[in-house]
C-alpha positions in Angstrom: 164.4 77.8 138.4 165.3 74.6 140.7 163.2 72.9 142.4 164.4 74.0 146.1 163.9 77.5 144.9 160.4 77.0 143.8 159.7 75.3 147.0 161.3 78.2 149.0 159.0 80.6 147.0 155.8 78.6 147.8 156.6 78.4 151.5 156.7 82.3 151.4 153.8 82.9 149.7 151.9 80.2 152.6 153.5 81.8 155.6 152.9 85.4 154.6 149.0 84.1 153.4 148.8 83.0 157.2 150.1 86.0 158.3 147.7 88.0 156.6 144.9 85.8 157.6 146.4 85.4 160.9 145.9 89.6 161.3 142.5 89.6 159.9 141.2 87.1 162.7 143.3 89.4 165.0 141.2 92.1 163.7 137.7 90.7 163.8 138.3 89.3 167.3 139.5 92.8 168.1 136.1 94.6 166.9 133.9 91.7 168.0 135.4 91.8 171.5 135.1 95.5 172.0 132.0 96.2 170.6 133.1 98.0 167.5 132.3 95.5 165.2 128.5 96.8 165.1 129.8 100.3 164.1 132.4 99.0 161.3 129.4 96.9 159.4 126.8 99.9 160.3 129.9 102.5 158.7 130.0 100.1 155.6 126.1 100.0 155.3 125.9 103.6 155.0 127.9 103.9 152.1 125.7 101.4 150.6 122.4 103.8 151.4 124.8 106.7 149.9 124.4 104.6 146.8 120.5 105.5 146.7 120.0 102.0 145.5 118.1 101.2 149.0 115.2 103.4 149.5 111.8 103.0 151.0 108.8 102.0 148.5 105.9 104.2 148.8 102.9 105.1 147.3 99.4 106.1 148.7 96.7 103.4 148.1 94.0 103.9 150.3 92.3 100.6 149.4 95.9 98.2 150.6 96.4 100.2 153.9 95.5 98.3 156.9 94.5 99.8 160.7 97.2 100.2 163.0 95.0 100.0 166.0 96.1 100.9 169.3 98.1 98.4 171.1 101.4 99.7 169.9 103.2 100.7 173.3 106.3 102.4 174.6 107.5 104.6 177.3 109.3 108.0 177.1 112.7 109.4 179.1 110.5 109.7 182.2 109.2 106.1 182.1 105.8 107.1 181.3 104.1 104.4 178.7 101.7 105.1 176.2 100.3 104.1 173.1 100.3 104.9 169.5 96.6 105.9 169.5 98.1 109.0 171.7 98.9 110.9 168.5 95.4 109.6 166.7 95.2 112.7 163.8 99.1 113.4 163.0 101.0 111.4 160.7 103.8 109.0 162.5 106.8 108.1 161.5 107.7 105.3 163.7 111.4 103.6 163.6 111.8 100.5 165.3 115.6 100.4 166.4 118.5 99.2 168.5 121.9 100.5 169.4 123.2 97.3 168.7 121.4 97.0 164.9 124.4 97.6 162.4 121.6 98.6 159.6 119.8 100.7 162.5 123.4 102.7 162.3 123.6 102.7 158.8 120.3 104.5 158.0 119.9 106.6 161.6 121.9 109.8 159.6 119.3 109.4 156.5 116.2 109.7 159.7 118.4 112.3 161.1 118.2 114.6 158.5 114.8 114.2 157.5 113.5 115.1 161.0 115.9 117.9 161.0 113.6 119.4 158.0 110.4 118.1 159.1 110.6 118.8 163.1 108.5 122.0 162.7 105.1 120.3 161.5 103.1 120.1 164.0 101.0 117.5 162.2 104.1 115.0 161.4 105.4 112.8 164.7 108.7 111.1 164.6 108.8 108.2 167.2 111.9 106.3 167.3 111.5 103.4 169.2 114.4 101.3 170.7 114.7 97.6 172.0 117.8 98.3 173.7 117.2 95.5 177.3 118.5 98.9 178.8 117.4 102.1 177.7 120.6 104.0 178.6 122.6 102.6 175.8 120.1 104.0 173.1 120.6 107.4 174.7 124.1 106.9 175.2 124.0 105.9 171.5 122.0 109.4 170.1 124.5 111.5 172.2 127.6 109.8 171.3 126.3 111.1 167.6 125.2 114.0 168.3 121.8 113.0 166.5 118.6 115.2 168.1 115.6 112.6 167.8 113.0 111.7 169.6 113.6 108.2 170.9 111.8 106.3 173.4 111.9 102.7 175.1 109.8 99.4 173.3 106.8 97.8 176.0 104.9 96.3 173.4 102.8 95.8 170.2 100.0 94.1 168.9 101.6 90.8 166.7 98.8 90.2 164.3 99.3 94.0 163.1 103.3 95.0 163.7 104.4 91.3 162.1 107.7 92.1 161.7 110.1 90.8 163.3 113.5 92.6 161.6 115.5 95.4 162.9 115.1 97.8 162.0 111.3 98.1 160.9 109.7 101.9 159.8 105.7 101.9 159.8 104.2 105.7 158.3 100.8 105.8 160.1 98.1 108.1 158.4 96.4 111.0 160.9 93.0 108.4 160.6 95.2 105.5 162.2 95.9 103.2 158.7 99.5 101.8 157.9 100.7 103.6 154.9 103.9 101.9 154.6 106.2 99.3 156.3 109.4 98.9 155.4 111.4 96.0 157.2 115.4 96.5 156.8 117.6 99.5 156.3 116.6 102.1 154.0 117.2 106.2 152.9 114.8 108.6 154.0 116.1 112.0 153.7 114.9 112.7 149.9 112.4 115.6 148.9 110.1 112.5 147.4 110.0 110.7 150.7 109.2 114.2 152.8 106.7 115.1 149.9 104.7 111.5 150.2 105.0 112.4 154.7 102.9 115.4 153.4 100.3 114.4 151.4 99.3 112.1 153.9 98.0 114.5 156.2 94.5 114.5 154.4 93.8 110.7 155.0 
């Protein structure tokens, strides 16, 4: 091969390596500027929970749960704000979320499903919690889904006992008022394990 054609080949391969690089910037600045970049990472997230290599650790150890006291606040469609010591004697499943969480996205369905089976209990709460600035895009979010849960709007915690500062963040409060679990990140809860440990709490 001459050297003019091995130049000519190399100067293809560069300009169609810009190109392709060229239309993945295109792309990215496409998503970021329209919003739909939080869906695309929370879409590829997902499949990573399908994996079942992310799930929640759990176990009950009376002795390593702490109290979850009261000052845990948030306010409902109708702006009324209340506390987590309202539902003092149930178990809680509380999900701190946003709209704008890719994670939050990726592991919603997994929440989804498990409330669908669990919604009947009368002794297990679900309280999904959102720190969207406006509360219209979380509902906006749950209807654009077509996901039935019960969300409501962040006021305010107590620091020294909800630490965490990642989003999302899922606390499992006992009907006596002690953190069972806290798990900080994305994770899968829609297994028969998960709703069976939900269960068993019911007696502390």
């Amino acid at each position: 091969m001459s050297k003019n054609n091995e130049n000519n080949k190399t100067e293809k391969s560069w300009n169609r390596s810009i190109i392709e690089w060229g239309l993945l910037i295109l792309i990215a600045g496409t998503l970021y500027a329209t919003g739909y970049h939080t869906q695309v990472i929370g879409i590829a997230q997902r499949g990573l929970l399908a994996t079942g290599l992310i799930t929640p650790s759990f176990e009950i150890d009376k002795d390593s749960m702490r109290d979850a006291g009261s000052e845990f606040y948030f306010a409902d469609d109708s702006f009324e704000t209340t506390s987590i010591a309202k539902y003092r004697g149930k178990v809680v499943f509380l999900n701190i979320w946003a709209s704008w969480c890719p994670p939050c996205i990726a592991e919603m369905p997994s929440i989804a499903s498990l409330y669908s089976d669990m919604k009947n209990d009368e002794d297990v709460v679900f309280l999904l919690v959102s720190l969207d600035e406006n509360f219209d895009d979380a509902k906006k979010f749950m209807v654009s889904r077509d996901l039935d849960l019960p969300i409501y709007h962040f006021r305010g915690k107590d620091p020294a006992i909800f630490t965490s500062n990642v989003v999302p963040t899922t606390y499992v409060i006992t009907p006596s008022g002690k953190i069972a679990m806290e798990k900080q990140g994305m994770a899968a809860y829609d297994s028969p394990d998960f709703a069976e440990f939900l269960l068993k709490l019911k007696d502390l």
